[in-house]
N, C-alpha and C positions, 0 to 999 in steps of 0.2 A: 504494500500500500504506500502510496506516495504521501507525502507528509507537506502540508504548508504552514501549518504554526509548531513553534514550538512548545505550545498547550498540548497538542494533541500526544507527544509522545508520554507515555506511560510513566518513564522512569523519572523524567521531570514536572510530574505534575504536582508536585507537593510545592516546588519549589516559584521563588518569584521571579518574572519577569526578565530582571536584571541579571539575576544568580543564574537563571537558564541562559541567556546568554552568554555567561561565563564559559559554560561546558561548555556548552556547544564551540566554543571558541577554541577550547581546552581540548578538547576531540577533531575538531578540526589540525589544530598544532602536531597532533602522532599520527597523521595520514603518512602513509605513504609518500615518498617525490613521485611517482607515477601515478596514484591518486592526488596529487597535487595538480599536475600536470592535467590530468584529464577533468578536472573539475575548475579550471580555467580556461580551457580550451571548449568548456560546455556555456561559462559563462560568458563566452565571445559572443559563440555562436549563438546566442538569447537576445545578448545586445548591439549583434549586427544592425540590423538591420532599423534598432531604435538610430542608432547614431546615422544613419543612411538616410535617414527621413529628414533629419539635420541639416544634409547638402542640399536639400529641396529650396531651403527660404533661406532669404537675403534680408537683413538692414532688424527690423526693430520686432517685424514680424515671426521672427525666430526665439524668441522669450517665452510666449506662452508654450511653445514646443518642449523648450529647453527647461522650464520649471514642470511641465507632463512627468519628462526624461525623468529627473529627479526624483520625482514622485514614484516614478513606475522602476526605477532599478532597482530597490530592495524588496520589491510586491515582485519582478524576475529571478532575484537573486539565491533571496532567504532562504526558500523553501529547497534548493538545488543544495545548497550549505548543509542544512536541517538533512537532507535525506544521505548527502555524505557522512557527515558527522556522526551516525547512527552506528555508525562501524564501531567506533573507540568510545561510544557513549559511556557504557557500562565503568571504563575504565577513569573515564575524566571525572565520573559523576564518584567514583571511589576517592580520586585524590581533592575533590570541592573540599569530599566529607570532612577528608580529615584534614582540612587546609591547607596543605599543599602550593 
């Protein structure tokens, strides 16, 4: 199951908001470089074709585009993050506990 918040996974639902962003971050850190690698090369490829849309407009009319962009890269991102992350969850969410 693919995952877009990090509410929805299990092992961090005790936890807040911020602190879940910890792990996740924390787990993100023990990937793999080839899970590295392939989970920027997925986040390109998401935000191709935002930044493509970019070259479209010229002069002042390109702001509201560019505050969309802003908006919409971490509603693209997160959830790609969130389902890597999953891997070394167990692991990140052991060294939060013990503060690490």
């Amino acid at each position: 199951m693919f995952t877009f918040f990090s509410s929805q996974l299990k092992q961090l639902q005790h936890l807040k908001i911020r602190e879940r962003q910890l792990v996740i971050a924390r787990s993100l850190s023990m990937l793999s470089p080839t899970d590295r690698v392939l989970l920027r090369i997925i986040k390109i490829l998401l935000l191709s074709p935002l930044f493509l849309i970019f070259t479209l407009f010229e002069g002042w009319i390109i702001i509201p585009f560019l505050i969309l962009g802003g908006l919409f890269y971490p509603l693209l991102t997160a959830p790609v993050d969130i389902n890597f992350a999953r891997k070394n969850l167990d692991e990140a969410l052991q060294q939060h506990e013990k503060g690490a």
